[in-house]
C-alpha positions in Angstrom: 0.0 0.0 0.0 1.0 3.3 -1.1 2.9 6.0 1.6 0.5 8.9 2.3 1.5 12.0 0.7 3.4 14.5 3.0 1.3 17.8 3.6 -2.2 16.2 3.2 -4.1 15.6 6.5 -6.3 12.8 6.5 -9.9 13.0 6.6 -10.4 12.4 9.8 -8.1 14.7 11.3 -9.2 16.7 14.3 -7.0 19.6 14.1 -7.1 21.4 17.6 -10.7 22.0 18.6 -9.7 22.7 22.2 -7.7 25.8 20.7 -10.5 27.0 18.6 -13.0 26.8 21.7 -10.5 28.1 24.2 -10.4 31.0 21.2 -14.0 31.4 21.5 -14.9 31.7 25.0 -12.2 34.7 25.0 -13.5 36.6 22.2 -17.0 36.4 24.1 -15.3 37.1 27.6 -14.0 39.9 25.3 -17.1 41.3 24.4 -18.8 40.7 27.3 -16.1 43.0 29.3 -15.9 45.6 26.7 -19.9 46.1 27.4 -19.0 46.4 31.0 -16.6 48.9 30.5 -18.5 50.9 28.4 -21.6 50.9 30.9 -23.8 50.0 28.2 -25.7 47.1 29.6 -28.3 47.5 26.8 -29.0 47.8 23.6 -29.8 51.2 22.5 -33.9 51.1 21.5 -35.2 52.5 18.8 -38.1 55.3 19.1 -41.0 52.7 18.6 -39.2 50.7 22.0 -37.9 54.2 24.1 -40.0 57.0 22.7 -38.7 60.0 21.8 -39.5 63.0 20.1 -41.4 64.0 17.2 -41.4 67.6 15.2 -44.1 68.4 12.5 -42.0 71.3 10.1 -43.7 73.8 7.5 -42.7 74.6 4.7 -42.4 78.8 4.0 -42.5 80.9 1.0 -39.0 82.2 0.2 -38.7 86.0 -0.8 -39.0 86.0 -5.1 -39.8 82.6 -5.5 -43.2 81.8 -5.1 -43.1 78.1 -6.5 -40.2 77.3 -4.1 -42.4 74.7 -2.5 -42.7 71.8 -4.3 -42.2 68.1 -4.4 -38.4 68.0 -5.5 -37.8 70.7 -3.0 -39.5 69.1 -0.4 -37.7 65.6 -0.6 -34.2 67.5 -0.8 -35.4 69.3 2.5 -35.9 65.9 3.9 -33.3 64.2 2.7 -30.8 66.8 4.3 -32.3 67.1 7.1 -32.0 63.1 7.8 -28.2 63.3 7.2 -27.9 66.2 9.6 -29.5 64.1 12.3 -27.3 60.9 11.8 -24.4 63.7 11.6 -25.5 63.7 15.5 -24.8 60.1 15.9 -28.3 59.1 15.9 -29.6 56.1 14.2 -33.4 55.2 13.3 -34.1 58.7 12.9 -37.3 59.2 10.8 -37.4 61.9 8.4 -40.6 61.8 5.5 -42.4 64.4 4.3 -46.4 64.7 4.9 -48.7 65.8 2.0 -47.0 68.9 -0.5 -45.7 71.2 2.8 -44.9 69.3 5.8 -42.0 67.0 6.8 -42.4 64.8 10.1 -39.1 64.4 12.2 -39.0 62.0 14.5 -35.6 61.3 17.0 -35.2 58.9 19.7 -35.1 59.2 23.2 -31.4 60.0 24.4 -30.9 62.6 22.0 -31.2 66.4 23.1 -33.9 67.3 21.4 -32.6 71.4 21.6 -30.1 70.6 19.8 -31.8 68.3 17.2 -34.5 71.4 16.7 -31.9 73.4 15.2 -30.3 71.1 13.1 -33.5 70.2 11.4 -34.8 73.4 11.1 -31.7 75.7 10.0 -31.5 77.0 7.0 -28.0 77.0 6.4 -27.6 79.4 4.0 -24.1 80.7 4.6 -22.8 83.5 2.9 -20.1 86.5 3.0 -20.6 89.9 3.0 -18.2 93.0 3.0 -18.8 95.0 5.9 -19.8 98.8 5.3 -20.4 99.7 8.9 -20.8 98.5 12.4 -22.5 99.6 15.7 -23.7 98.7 19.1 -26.9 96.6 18.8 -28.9 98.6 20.9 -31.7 100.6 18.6 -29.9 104.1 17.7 -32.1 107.1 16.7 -29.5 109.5 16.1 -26.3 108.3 15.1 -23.9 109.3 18.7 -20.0 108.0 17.5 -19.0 106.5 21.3 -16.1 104.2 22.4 -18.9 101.6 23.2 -20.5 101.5 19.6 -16.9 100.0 18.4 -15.1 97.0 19.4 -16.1 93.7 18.8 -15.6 93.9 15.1 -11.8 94.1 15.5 -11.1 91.2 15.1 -8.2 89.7 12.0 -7.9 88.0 9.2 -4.5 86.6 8.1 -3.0 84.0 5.5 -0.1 82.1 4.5 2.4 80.5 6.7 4.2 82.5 9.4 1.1 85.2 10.0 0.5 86.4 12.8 -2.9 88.1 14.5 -2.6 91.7 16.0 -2.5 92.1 19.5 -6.1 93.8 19.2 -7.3 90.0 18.2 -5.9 88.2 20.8 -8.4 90.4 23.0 -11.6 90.0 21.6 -14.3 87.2 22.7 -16.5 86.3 19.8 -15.8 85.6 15.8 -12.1 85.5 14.7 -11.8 84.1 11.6 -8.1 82.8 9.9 -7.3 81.3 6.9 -4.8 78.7 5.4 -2.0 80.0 8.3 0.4 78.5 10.5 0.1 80.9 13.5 2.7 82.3 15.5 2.2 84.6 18.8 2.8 88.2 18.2 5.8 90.0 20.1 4.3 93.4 19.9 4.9 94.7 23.3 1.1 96.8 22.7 -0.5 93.6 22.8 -2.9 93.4 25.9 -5.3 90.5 27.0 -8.1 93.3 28.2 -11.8 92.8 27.0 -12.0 96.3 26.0 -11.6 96.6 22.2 -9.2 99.9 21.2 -10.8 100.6 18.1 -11.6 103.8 17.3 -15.4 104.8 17.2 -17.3 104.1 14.3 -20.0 106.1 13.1 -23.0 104.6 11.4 -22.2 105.7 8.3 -18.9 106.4 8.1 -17.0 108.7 5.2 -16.2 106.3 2.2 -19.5 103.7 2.5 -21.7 104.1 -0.1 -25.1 103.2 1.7 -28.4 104.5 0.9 -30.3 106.6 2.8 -32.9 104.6 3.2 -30.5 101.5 4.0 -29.3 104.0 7.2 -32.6 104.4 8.1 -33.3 100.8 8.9 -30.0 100.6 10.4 -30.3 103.1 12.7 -33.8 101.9 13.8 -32.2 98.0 13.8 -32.6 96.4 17.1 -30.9 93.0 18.5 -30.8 93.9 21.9 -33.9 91.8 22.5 -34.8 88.0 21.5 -38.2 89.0 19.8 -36.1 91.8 17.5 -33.0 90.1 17.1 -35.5 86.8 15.8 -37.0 89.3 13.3 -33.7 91.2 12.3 -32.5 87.5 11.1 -35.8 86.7 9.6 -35.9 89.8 7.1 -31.7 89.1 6.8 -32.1 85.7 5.3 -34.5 86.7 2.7 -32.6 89.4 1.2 -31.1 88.5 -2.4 -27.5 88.3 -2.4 -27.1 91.2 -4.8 -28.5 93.4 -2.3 -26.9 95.3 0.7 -28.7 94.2 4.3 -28.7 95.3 7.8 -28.2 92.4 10.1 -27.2 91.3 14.0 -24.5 89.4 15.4 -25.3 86.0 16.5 -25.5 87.3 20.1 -27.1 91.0 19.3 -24.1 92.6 20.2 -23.7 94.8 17.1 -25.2 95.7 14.4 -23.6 95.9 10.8 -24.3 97.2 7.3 -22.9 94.7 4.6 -22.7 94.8 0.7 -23.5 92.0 -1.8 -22.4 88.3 -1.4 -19.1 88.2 -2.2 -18.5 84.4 -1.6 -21.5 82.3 -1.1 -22.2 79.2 1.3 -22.1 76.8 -1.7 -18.6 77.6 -2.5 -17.5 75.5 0.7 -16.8 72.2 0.4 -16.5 70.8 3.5 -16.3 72.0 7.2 -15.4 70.1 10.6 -15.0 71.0 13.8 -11.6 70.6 15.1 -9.4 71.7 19.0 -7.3 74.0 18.7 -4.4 73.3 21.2 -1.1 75.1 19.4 -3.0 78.5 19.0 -5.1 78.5 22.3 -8.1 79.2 19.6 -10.0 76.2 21.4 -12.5 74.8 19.6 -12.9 75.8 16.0 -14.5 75.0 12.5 -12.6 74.7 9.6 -14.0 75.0 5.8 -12.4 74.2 2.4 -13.7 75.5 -0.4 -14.1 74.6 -3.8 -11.8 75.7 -6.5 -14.3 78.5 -7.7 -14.3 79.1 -4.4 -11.3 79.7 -3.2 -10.6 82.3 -5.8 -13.6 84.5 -4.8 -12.4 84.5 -1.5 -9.1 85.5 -2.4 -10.2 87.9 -4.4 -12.5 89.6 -1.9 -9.7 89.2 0.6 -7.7 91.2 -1.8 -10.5 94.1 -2.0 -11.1 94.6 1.3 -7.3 94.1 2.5 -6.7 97.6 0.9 -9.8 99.6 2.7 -9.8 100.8 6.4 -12.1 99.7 9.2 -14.8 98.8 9.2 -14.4 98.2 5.6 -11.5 96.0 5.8 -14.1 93.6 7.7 -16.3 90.7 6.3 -19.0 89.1 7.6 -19.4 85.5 7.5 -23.6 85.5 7.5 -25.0 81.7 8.2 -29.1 82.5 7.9 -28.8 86.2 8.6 -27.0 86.3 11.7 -23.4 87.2 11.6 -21.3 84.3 13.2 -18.3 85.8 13.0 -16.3 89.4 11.2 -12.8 89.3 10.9 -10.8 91.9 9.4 -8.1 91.5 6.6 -4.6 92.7 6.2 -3.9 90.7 3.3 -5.3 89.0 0.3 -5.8 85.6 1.7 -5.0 82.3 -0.6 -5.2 78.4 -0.2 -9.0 77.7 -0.5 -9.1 76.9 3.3 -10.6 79.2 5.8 -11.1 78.6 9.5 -14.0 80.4 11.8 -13.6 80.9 15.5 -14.3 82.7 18.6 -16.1 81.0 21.9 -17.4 77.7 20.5 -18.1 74.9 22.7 -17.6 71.6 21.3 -21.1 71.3 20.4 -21.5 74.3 18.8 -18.7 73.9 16.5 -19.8 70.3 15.3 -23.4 71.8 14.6 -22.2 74.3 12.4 -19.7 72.3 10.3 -22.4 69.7 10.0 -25.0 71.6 8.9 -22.5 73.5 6.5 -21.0 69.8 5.5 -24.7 68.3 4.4 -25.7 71.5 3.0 -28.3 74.1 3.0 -32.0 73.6 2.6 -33.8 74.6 -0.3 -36.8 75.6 1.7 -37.0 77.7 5.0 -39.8 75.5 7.9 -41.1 76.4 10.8 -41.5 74.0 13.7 -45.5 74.0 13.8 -45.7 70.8 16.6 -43.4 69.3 18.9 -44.8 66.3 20.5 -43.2 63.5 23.0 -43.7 60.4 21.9 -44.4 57.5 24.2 -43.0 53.8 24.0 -46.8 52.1 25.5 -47.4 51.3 21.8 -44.0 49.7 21.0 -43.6 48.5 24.5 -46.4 45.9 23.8 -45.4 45.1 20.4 -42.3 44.2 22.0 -43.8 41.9 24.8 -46.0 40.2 22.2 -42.9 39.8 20.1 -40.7 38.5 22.6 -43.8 35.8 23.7 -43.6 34.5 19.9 -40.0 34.2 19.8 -39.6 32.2 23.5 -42.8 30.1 22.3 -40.8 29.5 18.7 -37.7 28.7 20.8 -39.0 26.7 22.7 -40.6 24.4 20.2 -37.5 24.3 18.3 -36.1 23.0 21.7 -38.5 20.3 22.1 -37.9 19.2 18.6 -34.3 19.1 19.0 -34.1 17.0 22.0 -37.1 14.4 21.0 -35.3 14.3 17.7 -31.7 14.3 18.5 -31.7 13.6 22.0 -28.1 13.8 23.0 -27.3 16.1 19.9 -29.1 18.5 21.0 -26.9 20.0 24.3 -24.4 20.6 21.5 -27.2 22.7 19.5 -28.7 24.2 22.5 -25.0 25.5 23.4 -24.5 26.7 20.0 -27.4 28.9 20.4 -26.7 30.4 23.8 -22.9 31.2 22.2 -25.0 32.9 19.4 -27.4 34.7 21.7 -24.5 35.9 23.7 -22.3 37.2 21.1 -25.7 38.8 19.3 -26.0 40.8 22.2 -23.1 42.0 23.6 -22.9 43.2 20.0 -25.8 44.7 19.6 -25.3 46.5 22.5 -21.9 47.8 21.8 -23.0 49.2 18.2 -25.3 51.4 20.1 -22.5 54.0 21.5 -19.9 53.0 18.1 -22.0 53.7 14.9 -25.6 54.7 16.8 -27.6 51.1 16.2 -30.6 51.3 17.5 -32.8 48.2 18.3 -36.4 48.2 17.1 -39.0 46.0 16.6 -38.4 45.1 12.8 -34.6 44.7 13.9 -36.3 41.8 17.4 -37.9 40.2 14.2 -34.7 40.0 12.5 -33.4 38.3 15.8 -36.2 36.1 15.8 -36.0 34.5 12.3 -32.3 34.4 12.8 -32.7 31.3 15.3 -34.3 29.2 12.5 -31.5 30.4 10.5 -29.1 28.8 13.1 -31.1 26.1 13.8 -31.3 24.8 10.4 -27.1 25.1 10.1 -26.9 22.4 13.6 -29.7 20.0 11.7 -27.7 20.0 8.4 -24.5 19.0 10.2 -25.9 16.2 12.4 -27.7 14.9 9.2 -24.6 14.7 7.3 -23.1 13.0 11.1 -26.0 10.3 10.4 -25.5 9.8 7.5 -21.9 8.4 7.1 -23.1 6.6 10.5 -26.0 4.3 8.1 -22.9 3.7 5.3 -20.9 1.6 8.3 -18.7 4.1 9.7 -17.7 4.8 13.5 -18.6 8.5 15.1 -15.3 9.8 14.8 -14.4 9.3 10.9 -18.2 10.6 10.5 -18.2 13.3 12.2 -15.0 14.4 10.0 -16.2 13.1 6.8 -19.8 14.7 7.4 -18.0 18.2 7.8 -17.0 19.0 4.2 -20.7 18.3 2.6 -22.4 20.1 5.8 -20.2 23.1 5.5 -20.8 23.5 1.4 -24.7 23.9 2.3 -24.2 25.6 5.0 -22.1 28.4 3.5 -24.3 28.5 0.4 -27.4 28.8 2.5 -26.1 31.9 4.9 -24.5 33.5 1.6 -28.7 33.4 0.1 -29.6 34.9 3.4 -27.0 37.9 3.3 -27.6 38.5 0.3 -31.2 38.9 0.7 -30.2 41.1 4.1 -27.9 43.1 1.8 -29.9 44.1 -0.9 -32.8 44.9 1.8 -30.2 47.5 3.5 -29.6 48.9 0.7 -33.0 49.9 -1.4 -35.1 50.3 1.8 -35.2 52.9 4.1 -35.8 53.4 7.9 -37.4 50.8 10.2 -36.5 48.0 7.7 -33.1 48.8 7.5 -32.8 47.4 11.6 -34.7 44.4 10.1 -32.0 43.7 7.2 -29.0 44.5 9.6 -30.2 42.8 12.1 -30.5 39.5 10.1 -27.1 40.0 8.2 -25.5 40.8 11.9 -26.8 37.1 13.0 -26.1 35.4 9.5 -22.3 36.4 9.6 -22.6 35.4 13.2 -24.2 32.0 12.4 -21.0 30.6 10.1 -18.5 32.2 12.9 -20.2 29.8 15.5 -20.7 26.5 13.1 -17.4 26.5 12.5 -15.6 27.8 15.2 -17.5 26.5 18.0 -20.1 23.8 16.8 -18.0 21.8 15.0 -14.8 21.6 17.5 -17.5 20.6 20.3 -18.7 17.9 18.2 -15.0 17.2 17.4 -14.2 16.5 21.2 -17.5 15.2 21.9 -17.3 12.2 19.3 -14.5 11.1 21.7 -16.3 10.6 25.0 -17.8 7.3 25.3 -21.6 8.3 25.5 -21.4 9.4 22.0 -18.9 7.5 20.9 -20.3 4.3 21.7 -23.7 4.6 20.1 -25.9 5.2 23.6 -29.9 4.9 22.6 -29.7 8.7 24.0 -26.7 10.0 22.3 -28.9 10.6 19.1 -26.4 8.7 17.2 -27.2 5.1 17.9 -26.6 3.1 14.8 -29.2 0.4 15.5 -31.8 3.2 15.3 -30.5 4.5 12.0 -30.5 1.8 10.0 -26.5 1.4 10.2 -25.1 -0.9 7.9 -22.5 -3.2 8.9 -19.1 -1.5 8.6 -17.2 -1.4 6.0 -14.6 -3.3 5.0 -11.4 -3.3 2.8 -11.5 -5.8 -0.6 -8.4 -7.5 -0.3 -7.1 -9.0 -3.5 -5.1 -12.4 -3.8 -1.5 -12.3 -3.8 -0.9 -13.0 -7.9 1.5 -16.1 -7.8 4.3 -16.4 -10.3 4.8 -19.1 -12.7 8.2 -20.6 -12.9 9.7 -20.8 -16.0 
């Protein structure tokens, strides 16, 4: 009889299976401890399971465009607006629009709703605007220059590397904007860390400002000391055309300003995040790059406005007619990068650079109803769901043990290794990428177990079967493996698949559904063959099973077994003498 070939193993080679399970029970120890650490005991629910918040928008009719409402509108309103609130870290967010004017936003509990209110209901129209002139915000009837009615709008502007801010920037407290520019801290001995700005005072229409008579009028009867009139000031702001000059508030109703035309509008950026400052002590700031058109209107109004005194060497950056920020310029500023700061918080700053990175909504809406919703409703849907899924476990159970008897400890482990691992993912995707559970996504966990169930029968059918040609429990468990694992693999790649495509063309509550069943798919071939098959590797060892026992499940007198097999052996030819 032929050698073996080196480097093949032999069919009914065991490989280590204690390795692989020892393997296992860390990556779950793993997991388990990582959910501890994280103080996330649960999975995050979904709105229909925790409740949440719900906000019925209106559309409004935008200044010269009195079809601006309308279908194609209205689903680009939506659409941006659901980006914006998974920009938050929030998952199952709904976002759809109800009849030809209203959209329906609704955000689960655990998510400030504050802060979700403004990021669906911003405009986001960002723009900027040459500054003409600047005042306190109070309302000013006659125009009285004073050391008070300056200030705030000294702060800088400067580009390229080795720039530096004045000393009269580093003492301001709001809106300092800087551009492509590795800063470096001035050495003027003048530079002083007080609050009070040393401008000069600025009149409200100040020699060299071409501004209409009637544009000083509203200026000087422009209020933003209160919320009602600063609301307003923004309001009228917003819906000015970008050709035209406006009056408008800082974001705070500090001051007041007169700016010109759009120089540079909002959809010239490109992107925006919000990044810490540590080098430059700016703290936390948002930075934008604009496009290539972009970039060379803003150096070009740079380069304007660098050559004009103040105020007119100030421009405004305008996001829905409030002035975030008005830095002035020394210097043309190039490099298509430009970053905006002054007294953000860390939330702040992500807002705006989220709302300027998904864009700006074609339609202006106002919040008409904000209502809490409860979780009764899903809370019993649950219950009922959860009763159907223990009463389907639990006849799969019975079938398994009346069926397979012995077998069916090894099937009954391979779910609880499935259920654990299920979880303690579920529950750490929640805090990661914002998974949140719902009741389509407890289906998908239910339908999973047949899913997992059916991959245990398969196996132990293939077992039983090389037990009925003849063969002993440890060649068939081996020899089983390679035909059980081709169906197996073939049948979770279908299911997949099918969760795949789901993900993909549907949207909202049956995405959980189709991530939910892929998650527990991928899951179920990880534990077949990494923890199913070891186990009934070592088991097939142990007498009980090894031997046949009426309650092993494997007892070849109950299946029929034929009797073993045996090796032909041929006659020794003999050789004839000459």
């Amino acid at each position: 009889m032929a050698a073996p070939k080196k480097g093949r193993r032999a069919p009914a080679s065991k490989g280590h299976p204690g390795r692989t399970l020892i393997l296992v029970l860390i990556a779950m120890a793993a997991l388990v401890g990582g959910m501890f650490y994280s103080n996330h005991l649960t999975p995050r629910l979904g709105i229909d399971l925790a409740g949440g918040t719900s906000f019925t928008l209106a559309a409004q009719n935008q200044p010269g465009k009195p079809n601006a409402i309308n279908e194609t509108n209205m689903n680009t309103a939506a659409s941006i607006m659901e980006r914006r609130v998974n920009g938050l870290g929030v998952s199952e967010a709904e976002v759809q629009t109800q009849g030809n004017s209203h959209i329906i936003v609704n955000i689960p509990k655990g998510t400030d709703a504050k802060q979700a209110r403004q990021q669906v209901g911003t405009t986001a129209q960002l723009a900027f605007r040459p500054v003409l002139t600047t005042a306190a915000g109070a309302k000013t009837p006659e125009p009285k220059p004073s050391p008070s009615q300056s200030g705030k709008g000294g702060e800088k502007a400067t580009g390229g590397k080795g720039s530096s801010p004045s000393p009269s920037a580093s003492s301001t407290t709001q809106g300092r904007a800087v551009t492509d520019a590795l800063k470096k801290p001035s050495a003027s001995p003048s530079a002083s860390a007080s609050d009070k700005p040393s401008t000069p005072p600025t009149p409200p229409a100040p020699g060299g400002a071409d501004i209409p008579p009637a544009l000083q009028k509203q200026f000087a009867a422009l209020d933003c000391s209160t919320k009602q009139s600063l609301s307003q000031a923004n309001e009228r702001a917003a819906g000015t055309k970008p050709s035209d000059p406006v009056v408008a508030c800082k974001q705070d109703g500090s001051q007041k300003y007169v700016l010109g035309p759009v120089g540079v509008e909002g959809t010239d950026v490109k992107d925006a995040k919000a990044v810490f400052d540590s080098q430059q002590g700016q703290g936390w700031i948002v930075q934008m790059d604009f496009t290539s058109g972009g970039g060379k209107k803003f150096a070009d109004v740079t380069g304007k406005l660098a050559a004009k005194t103040q105020p007119q060497n100030q421009f405004a950056i305008v996001l829905d007619g409030s002035v975030v920020s008005d830095p002035r310029v020394s210097e043309r500023l190039n490099g298509g990068n430009a970053t905006i700061s002054g007294g953000f918080t860390q939330q702040s700053a992500e807002d705006l650079s989220n709302m300027l990175s998904y864009g700006a909504l074609p339609l202006s809406f106002k919040i008409d109803d904000e209502t809490t919703v409860t979780a009764a409703l899903g809370g019993e849907q649950l219950r009922a769901g959860l009763i159907a899924g223990a009463i389907g476990l639990a006849l799969v159970v019975v079938y398994l043990v009346a069926y397979y008897r012995g077998l069916a400890l090894v099937a009954l482990a391979s779910l609880g290794v499935s259920a654990v691992l299920t979880y303690t993912i579920m529950t750490l995707l929640g805090p990661t990428i914002g998974f949140a559970l719902n009741l389509p996504a407890v289906c998908g966990a239910i339908v999973a177990i047949g899913i997992t169930a059916d991959s245990f029968i398969v196996y132990f059918e293939r077992i039983r079967d090389e037990i009925r040609e003849g063969r002993t429990l440890r060649p068939a468990v081996e020899r089983g493996w390679p035909r059980a694992r081709r169906t197996i693999l073939v049948s979770d790649f279908v299911s997949f698949l099918a969760a795949a495509v789901l993900f993909i063309v549907t949207v909202g509550k049956v995405q959980g559904f189709a991530f939910t069943l892929g998650l527990t798919t991928v899951l179920d071939v990880v534990v077949v063959f990494l923890f199913t098959k070891p186990l009934m590797t070592l088991l097939a060892q142990r007498k009980f099973f090894a031997s046949g026992h009426p309650w092993s499940g494997l007892d070849p007198k109950r299946l029929g077994a034929r009797p073993p097999l045996r090796r032909r052996r041929t006659a020794p030819t003999q050789t004839k003498e000459a």
